[in-house]
SEROBA-754563 format. One record per atom (N, C-alpha, C): z, y, x; residue in one letter; atom name. Coordinates in nm, 3 decimals, decimal comma. Layout:
N
Z;Y;X;A;CA .
...
***
This chain:
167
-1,610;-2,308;-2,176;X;N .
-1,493;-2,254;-2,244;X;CA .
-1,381;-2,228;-2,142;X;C .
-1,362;-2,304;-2,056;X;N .
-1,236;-2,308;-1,951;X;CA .
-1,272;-2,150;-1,884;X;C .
-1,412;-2,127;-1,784;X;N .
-1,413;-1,999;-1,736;X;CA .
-1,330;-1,867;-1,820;X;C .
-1,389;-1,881;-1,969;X;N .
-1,366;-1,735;-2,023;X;CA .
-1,189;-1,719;-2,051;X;C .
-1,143;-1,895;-2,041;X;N .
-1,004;-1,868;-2,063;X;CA .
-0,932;-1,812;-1,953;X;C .
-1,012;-1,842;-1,790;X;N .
-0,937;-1,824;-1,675;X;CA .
-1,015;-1,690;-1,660;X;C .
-1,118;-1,624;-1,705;X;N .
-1,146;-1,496;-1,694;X;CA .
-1,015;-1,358;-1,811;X;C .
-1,005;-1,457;-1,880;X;N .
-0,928;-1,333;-2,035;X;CA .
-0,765;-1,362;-1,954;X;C .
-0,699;-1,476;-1,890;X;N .
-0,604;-1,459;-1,820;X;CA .
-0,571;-1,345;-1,702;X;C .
-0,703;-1,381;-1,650;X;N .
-0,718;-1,320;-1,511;X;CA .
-0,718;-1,136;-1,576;X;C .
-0,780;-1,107;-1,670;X;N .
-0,771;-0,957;-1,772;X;CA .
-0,616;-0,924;-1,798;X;C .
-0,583;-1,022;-1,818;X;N .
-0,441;-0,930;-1,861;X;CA .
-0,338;-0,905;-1,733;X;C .
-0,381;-1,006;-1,633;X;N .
-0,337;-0,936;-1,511;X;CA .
-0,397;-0,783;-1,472;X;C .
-0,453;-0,784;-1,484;X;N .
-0,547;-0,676;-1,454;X;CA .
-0,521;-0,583;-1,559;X;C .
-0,496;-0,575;-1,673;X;N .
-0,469;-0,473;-1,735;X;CA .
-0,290;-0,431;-1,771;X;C .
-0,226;-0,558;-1,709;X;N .
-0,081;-0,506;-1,684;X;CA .
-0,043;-0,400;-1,581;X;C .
-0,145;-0,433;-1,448;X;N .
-0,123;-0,316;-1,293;X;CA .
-0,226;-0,206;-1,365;X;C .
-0,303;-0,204;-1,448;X;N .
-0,344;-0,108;-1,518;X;CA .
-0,264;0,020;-1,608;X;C .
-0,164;-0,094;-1,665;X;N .
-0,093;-0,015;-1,783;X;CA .
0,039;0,032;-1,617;X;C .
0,064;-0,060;-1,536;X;N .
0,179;0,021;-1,437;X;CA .
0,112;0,139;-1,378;X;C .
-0,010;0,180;-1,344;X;N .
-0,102;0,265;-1,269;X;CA .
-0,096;0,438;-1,377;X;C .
-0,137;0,373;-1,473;X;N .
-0,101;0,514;-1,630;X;CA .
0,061;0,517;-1,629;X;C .
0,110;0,451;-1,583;X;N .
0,235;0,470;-1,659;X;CA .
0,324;0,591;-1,500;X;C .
0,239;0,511;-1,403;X;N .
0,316;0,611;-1,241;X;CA .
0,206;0,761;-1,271;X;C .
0,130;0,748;-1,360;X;N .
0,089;0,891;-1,313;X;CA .
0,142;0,973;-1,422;X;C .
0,135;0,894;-1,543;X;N .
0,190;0,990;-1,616;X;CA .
0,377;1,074;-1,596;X;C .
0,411;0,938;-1,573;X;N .
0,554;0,949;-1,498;X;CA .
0,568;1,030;-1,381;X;C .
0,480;1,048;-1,294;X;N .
0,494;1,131;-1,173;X;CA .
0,428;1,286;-1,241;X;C .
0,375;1,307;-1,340;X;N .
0,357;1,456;-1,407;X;CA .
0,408;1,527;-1,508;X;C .
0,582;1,445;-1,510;X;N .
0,675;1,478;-1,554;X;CA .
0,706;1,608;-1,523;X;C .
0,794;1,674;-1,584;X;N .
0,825;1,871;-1,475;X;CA .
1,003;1,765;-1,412;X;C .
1,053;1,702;-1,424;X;N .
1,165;1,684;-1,366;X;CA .
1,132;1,557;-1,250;X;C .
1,032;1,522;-1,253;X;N .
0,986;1,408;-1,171;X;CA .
0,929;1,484;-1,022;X;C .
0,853;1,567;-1,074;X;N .
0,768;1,662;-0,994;X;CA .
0,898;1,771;-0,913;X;C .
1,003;1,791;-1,027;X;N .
1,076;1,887;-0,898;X;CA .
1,162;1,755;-0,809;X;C .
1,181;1,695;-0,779;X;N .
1,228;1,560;-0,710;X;CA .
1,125;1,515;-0,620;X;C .
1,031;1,605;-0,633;X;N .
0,915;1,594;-0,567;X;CA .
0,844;1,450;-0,469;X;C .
0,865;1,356;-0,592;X;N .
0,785;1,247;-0,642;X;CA .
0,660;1,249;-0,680;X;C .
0,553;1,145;-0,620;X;N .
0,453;1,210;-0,674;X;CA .
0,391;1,057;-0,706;X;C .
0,306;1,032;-0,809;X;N .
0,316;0,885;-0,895;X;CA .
0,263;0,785;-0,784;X;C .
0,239;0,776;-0,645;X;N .
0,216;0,717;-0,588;X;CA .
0,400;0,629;-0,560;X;C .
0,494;0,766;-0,522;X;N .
0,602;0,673;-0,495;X;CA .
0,695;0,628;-0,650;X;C .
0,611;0,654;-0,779;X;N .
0,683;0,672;-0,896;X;CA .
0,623;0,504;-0,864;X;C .
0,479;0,464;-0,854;X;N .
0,427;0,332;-0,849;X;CA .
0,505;0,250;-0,797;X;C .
0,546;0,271;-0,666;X;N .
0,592;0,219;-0,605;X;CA .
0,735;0,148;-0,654;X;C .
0,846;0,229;-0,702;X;N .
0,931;0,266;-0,794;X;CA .
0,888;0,123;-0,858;X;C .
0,794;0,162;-0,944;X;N .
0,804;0,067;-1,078;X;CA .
0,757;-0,074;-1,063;X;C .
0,669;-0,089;-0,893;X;N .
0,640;-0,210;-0,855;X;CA .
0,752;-0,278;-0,787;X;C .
0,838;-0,213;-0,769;X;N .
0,944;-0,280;-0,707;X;CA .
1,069;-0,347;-0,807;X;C .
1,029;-0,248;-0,954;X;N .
1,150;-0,282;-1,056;X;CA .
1,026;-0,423;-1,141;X;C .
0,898;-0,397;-1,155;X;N .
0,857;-0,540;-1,162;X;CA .
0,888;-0,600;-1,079;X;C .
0,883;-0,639;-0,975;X;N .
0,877;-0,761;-0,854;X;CA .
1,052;-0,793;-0,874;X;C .
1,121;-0,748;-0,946;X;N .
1,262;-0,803;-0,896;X;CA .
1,320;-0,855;-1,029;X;C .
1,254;-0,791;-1,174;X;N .
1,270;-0,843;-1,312;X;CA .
1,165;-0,931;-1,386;X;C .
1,044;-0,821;-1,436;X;N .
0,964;-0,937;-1,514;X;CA .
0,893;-1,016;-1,429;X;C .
0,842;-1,040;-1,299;X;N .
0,758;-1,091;-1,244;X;CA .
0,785;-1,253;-1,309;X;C .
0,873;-1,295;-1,308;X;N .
0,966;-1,456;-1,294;X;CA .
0,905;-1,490;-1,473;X;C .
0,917;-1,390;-1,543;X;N .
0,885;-1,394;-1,694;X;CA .
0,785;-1,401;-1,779;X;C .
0,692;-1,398;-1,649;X;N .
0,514;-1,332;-1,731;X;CA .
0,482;-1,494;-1,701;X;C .
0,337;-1,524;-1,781;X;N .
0,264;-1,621;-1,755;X;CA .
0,220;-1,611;-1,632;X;C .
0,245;-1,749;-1,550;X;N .
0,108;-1,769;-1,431;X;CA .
0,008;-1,756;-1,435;X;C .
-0,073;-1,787;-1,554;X;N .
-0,200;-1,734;-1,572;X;CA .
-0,257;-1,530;-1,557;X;C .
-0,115;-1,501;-1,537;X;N .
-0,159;-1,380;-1,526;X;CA .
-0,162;-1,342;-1,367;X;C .
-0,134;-1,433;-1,277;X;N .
-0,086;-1,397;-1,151;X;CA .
-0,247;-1,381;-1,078;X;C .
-0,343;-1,464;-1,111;X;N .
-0,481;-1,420;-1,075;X;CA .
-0,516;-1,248;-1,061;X;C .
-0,485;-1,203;-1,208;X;N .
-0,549;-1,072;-1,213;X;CA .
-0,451;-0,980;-1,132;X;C .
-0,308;-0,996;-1,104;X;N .
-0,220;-0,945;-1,028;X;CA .
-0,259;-0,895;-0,889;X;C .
-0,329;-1,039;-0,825;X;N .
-0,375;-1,114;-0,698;X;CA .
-0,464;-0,974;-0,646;X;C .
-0,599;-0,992;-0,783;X;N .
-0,705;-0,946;-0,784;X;CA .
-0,699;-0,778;-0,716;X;C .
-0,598;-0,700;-0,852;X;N .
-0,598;-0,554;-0,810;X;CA .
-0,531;-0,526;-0,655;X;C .
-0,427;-0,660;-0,619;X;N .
-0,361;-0,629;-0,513;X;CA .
-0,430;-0,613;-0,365;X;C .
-0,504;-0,748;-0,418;X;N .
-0,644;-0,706;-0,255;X;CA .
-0,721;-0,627;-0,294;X;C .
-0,847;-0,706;-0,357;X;N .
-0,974;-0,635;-0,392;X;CA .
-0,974;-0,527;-0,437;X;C .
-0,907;-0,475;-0,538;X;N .
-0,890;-0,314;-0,623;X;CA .
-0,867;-0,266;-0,477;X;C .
-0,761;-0,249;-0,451;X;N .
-0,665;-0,189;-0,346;X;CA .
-0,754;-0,205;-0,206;X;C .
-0,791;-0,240;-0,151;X;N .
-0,867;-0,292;-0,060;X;CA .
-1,019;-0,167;-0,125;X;C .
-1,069;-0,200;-0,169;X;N .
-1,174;-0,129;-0,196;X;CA .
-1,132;0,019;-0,252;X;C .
-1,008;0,078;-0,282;X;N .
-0,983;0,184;-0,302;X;CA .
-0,916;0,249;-0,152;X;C .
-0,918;0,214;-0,091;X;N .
-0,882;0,207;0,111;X;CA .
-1,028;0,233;0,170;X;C .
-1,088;0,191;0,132;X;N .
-1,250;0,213;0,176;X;CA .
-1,299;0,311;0,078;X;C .
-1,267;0,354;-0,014;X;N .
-1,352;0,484;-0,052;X;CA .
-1,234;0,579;-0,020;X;C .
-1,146;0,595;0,007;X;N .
-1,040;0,680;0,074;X;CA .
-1,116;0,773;0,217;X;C .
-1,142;0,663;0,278;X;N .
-1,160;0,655;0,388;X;CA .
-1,312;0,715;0,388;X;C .
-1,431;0,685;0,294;X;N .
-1,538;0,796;0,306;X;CA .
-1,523;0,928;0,281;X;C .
-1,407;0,986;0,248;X;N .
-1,364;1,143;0,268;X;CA .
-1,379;1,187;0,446;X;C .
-1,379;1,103;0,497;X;N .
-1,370;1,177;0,650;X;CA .
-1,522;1,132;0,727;X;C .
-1,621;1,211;0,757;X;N .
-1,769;1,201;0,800;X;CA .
-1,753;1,201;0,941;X;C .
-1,831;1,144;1,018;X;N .
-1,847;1,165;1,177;X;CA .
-1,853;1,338;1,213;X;C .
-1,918;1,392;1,164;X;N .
-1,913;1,501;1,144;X;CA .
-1,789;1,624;1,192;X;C .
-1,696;1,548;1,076;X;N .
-1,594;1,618;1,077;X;CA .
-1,502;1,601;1,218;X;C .
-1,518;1,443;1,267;X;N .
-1,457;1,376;1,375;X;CA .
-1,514;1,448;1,475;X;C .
-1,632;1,453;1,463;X;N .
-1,685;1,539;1,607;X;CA .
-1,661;1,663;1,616;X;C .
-1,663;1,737;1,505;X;N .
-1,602;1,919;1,498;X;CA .
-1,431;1,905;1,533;X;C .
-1,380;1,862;1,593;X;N .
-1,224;1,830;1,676;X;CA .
-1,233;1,843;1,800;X;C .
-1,362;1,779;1,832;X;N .
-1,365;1,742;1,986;X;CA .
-1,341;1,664;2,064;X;C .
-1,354;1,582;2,180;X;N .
-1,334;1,475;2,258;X;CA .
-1,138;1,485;2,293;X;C .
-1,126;1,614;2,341;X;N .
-0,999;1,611;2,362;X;CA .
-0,902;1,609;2,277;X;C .
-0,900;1,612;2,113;X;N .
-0,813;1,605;2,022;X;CA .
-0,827;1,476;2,002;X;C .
-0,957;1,415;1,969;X;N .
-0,931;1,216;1,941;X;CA .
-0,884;1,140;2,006;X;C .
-0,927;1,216;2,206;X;N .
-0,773;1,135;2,272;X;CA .
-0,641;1,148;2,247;X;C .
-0,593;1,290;2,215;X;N .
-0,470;1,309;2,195;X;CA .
-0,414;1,214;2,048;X;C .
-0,519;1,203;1,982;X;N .
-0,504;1,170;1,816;X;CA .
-0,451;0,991;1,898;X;C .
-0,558;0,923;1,978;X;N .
-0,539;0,787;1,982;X;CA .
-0,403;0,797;2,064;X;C .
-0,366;0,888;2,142;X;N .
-0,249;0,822;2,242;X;CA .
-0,156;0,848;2,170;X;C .
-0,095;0,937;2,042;X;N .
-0,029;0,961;1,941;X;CA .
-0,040;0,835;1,879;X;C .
-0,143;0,774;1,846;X;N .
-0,110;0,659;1,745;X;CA .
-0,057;0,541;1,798;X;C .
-0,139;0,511;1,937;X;N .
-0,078;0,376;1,961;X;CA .
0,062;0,429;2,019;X;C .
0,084;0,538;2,064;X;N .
0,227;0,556;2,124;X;CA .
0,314;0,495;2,028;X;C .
0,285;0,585;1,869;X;N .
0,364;0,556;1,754;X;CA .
0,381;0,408;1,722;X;C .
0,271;0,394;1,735;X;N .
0,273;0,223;1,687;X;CA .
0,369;0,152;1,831;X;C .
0,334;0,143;1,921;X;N .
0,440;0,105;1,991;X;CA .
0,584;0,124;2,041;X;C .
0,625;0,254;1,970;X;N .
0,771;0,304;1,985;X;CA .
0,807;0,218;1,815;X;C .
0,748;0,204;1,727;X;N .
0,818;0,134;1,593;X;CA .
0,831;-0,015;1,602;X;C .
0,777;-0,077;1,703;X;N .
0,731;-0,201;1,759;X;CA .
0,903;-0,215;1,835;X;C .
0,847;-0,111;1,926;X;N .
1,007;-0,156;2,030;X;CA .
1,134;-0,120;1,924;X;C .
1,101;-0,002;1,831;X;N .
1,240;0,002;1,774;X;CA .
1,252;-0,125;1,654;X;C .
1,189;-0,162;1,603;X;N .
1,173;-0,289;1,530;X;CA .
1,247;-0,393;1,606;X;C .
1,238;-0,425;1,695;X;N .
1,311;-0,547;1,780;X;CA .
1,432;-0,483;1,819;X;C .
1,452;-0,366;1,888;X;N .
1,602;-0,378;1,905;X;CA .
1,678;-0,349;1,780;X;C .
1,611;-0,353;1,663;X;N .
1,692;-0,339;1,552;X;CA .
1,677;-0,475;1,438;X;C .
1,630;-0,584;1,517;X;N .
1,575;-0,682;1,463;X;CA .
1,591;-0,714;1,405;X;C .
1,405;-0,617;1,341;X;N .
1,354;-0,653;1,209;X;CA .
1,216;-0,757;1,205;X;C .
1,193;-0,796;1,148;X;N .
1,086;-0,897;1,148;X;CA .
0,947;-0,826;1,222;X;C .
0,920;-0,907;1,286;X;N .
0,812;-0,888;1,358;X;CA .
0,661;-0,780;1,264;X;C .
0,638;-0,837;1,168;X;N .
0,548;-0,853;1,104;X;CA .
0,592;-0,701;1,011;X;C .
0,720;-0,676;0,977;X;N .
0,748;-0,566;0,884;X;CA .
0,726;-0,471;0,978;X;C .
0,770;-0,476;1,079;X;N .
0,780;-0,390;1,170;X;CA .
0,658;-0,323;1,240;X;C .
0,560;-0,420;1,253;X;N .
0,444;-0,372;1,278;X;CA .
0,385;-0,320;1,206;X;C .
0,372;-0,343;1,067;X;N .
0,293;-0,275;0,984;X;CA .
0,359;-0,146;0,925;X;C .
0,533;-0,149;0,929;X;N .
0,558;-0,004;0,911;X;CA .
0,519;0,108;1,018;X;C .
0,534;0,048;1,205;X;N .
0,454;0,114;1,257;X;CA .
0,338;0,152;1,244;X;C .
0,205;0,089;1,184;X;N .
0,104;0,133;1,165;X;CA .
0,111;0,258;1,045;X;C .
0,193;0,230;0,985;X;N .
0,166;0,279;0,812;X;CA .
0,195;0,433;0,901;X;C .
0,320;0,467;0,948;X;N .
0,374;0,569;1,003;X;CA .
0,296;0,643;1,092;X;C .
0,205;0,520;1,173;X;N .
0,105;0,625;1,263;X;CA .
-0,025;0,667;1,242;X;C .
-0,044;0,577;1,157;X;N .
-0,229;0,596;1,106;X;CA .
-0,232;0,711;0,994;X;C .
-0,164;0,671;0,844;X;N .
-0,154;0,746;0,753;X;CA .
-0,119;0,705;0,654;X;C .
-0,025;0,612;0,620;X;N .
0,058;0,596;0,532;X;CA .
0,037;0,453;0,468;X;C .
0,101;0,383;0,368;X;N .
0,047;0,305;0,302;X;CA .
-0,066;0,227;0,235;X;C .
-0,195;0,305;0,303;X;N .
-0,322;0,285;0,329;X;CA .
-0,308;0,176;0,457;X;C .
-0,271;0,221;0,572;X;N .
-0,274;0,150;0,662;X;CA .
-0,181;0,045;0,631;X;C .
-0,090;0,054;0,647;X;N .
-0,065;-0,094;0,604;X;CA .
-0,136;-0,181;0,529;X;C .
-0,184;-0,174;0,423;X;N .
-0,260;-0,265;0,362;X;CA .
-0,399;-0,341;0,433;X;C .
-0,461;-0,187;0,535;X;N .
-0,548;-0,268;0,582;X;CA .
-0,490;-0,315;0,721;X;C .
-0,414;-0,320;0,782;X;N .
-0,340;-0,425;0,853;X;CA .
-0,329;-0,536;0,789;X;C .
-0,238;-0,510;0,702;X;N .
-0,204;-0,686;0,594;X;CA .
-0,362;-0,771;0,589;X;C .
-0,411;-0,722;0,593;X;N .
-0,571;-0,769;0,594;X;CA .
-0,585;-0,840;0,676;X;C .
-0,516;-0,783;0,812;X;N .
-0,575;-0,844;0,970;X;CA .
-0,459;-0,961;0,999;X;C .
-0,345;-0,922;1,008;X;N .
-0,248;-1,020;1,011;X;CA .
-0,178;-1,109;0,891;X;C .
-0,223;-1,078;0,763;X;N .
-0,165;-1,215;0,678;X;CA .
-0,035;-1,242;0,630;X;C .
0,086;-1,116;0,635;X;N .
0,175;-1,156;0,615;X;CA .
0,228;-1,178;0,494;X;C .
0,325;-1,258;0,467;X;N .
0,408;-1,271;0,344;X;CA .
0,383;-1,154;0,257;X;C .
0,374;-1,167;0,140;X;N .
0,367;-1,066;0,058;X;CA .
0,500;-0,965;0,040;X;C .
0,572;-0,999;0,045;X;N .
0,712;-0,957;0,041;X;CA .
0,729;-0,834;0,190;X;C .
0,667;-0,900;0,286;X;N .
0,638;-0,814;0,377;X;CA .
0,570;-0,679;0,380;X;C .
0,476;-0,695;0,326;X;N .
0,389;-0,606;0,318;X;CA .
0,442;-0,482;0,215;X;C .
0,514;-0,562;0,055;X;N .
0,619;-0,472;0,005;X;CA .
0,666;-0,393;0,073;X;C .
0,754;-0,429;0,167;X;N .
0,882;-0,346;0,214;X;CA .
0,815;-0,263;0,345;X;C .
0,721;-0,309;0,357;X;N .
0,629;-0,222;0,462;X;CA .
0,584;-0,091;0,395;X;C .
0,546;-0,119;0,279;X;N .
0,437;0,007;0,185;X;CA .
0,606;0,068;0,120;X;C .
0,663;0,005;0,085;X;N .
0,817;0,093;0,046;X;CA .
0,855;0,194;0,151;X;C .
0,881;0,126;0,225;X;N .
0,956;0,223;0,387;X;CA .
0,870;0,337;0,351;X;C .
0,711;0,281;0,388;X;N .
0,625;0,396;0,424;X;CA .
0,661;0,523;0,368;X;C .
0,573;0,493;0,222;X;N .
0,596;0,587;0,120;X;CA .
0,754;0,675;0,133;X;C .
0,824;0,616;0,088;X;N .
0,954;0,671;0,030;X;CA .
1,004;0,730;0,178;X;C .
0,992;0,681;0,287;X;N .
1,029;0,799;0,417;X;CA .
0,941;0,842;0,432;X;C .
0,799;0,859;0,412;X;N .
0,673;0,939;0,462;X;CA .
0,682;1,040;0,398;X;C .
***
């Protein structure tokens, strides 16, 4: 009996970032949303940030499992089928000399947001992953950074915020 209660908890987490997910797309295919030229990724964003600062404090803990869940695993596994859109194939029809140019562009990027991060000192950790987000491809990357380094959740927020909303 205990599993199906911590499974039907763990559901309504999961079907709350569900009901926020319908609610950024429908919201981002607004005609006044769309000329503001918003598009329900940063409408999501938007509305994950107006949860995280109101109801979060209000909902059951029991719902924070399924929260957890879409935040890695969903998300995490929607980063990896993202990412099978691009075939070796395609990587090799560029050529040797564009993937160098592509890598010295990225880590350049990543290391000019690094140095500007410290002389504008911002947290180590935000800073790196907004550099990545900025040089790889957006709020994708960050997340799979957050993967590698572990940071505060709150971090990773304001990492995928920056991204988006200046990208």
């Amino acid at each position: 009996m205990r599993l199906s209660e911590q499974r039907s908890s763990m559901l309504h987490g999961v079907l709350l970032i569900a009901l926020f997910a319908c609610a950024a797309f429908y919201i981002g295919g607004m005609d006044w949303v769309k000329a503001l030229s918003f598009s329900p990724m940063v409408v999501g964003i938007i509305i994950g940030m107006l949860y995280a600062n109101s109801l979060r404090n209000n909902l059951p803990d029991t719902w924070v499992p399924g929260i957890k869940f879409c935040s890695k695993r969903i998300l995490r596994t929607g980063i990896i089928l993202y990412g099978f859109k691009l075939t070796f194939q395609d990587v090799m029809a560029v050529g040797v000399s564009a993937i160098v140019m592509d890598a010295i562009i990225v880590c350049g990027t990543i290391g000019l947001g690094i140095l500007v991060g410290r002389l504008l000192k911002i947290d180590r950790s935000i800073a790196l992953l907004t550099a990545c987000g900025s040089a790889i491809c957006g709020a994708a990357a960050v997340l799979g950074v957050d993967g590698a380094i572990r940071p505060k959740p709150y971090k990773t927020a304001v990492a995928v915020a920056t991204v988006v909303i200046f990208g």
